[in-house]
N, C-alpha and C positions, 0 to 999 in steps of 0.2 A: 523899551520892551514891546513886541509887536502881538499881538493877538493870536495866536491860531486857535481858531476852530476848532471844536471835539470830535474827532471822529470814532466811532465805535467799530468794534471789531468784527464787526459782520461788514460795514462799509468798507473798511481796510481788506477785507477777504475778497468780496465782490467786485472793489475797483481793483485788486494784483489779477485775477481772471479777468476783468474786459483789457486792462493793459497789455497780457498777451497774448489777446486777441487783437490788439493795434488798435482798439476803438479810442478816438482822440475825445475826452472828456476832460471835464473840471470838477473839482471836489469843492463844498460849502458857497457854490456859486451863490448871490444876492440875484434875484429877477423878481420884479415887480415887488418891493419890497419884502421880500420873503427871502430867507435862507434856503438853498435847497439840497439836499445829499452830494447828488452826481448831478449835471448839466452836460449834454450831449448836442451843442449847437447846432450842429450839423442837419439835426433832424428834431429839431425844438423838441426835445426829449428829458424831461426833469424825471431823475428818482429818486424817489424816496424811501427812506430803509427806519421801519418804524419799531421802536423798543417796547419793549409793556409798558412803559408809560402811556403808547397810543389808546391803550386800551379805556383809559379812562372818558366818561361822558363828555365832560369837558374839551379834552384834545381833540375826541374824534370831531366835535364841533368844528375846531380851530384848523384841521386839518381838514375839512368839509371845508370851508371857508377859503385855505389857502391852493386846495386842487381848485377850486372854481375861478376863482381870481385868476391862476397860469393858464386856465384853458380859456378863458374869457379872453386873455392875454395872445393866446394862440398856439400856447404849449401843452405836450400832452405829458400826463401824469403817470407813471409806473410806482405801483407799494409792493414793497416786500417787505417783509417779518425778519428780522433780526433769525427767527427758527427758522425759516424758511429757508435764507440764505447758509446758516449753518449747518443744517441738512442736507442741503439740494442746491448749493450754490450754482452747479452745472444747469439746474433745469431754470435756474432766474437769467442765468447768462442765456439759455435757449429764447427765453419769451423776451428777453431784451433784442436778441436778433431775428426775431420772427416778427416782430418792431419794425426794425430797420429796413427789414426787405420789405415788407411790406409798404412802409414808407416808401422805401425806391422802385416799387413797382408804379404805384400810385404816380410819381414822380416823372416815369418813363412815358407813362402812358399819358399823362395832363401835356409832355412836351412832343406828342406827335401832333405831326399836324393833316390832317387828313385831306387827300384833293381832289377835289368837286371829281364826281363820274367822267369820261370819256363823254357817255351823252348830255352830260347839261355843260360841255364846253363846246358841242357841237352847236346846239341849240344856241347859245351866247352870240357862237361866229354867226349864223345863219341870222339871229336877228340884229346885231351890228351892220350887217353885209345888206339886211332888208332898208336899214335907216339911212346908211348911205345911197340907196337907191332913191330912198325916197326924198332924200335932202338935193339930188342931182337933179332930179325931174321935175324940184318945185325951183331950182334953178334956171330950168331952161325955161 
């Protein structure tokens, strides 16, 4: 007999809307020894979809503990409320992709790569051009 994970029915609601929106995720993925709701590898993206049980002292500790851990980790944390999502599942799916883009802007922008000015490559040739000159005339 194999295990599955509990998923609650805000998470079963929240993942059928990112599914068609084609966003490629995992459900009760393990990182960094923690369980975690949804896992959005793509953009080191964990969510988590928290019940009233969050609400108690205790958990929010534990759940202090296990966002810190995934960011330590490199991963960034997204909570929604169990109401949240049954309410407003649309606007959780808006801030999941106000996320992503943001991520992919970030993303676009780290892989340009920017090319020295027109004058500090003139400047470059001009003192290359001066060093050969002077490397010639300590020749002769």
């Amino acid at each position: 007999m194999q295990f599955e994970p509990a998923k609650t029915g805000a998470q079963k609601i929240l993942a059928a809307k990112m599914r068609r929106e084609n966003m490629a995720f995992t459900e009760n993925q393990r990182l960094e020894g923690w369980e975690v709701d949804i896992f959005l590898s793509q953009y080191y993206l964990v969510i988590e979809i928290d019940g009233f049980f969050h609400l108690s002292a205790k958990q929010q500790e534990k759940d202090l503990r296990k966002d810190q851990s995934l960011q330590a980790a490199g991963y960034h944390v997204l909570r929604f409320t169990n109401s949240q999502i049954h309410q407003d599942a649309q606007g959780c799916l808006r801030e999941i992709k106000r996320f992503i883009d943001s991520h992919d802007l970030q993303v676009k922008k780290s892989a340009q790569v920017k090319q020295g000015s027109a004058e500090w490559r003139e400047q470059l040739a001009a003192y290359r051009k001066k060093l050969q000159q002077e490397e010639e005339t300590a020749q002769d």
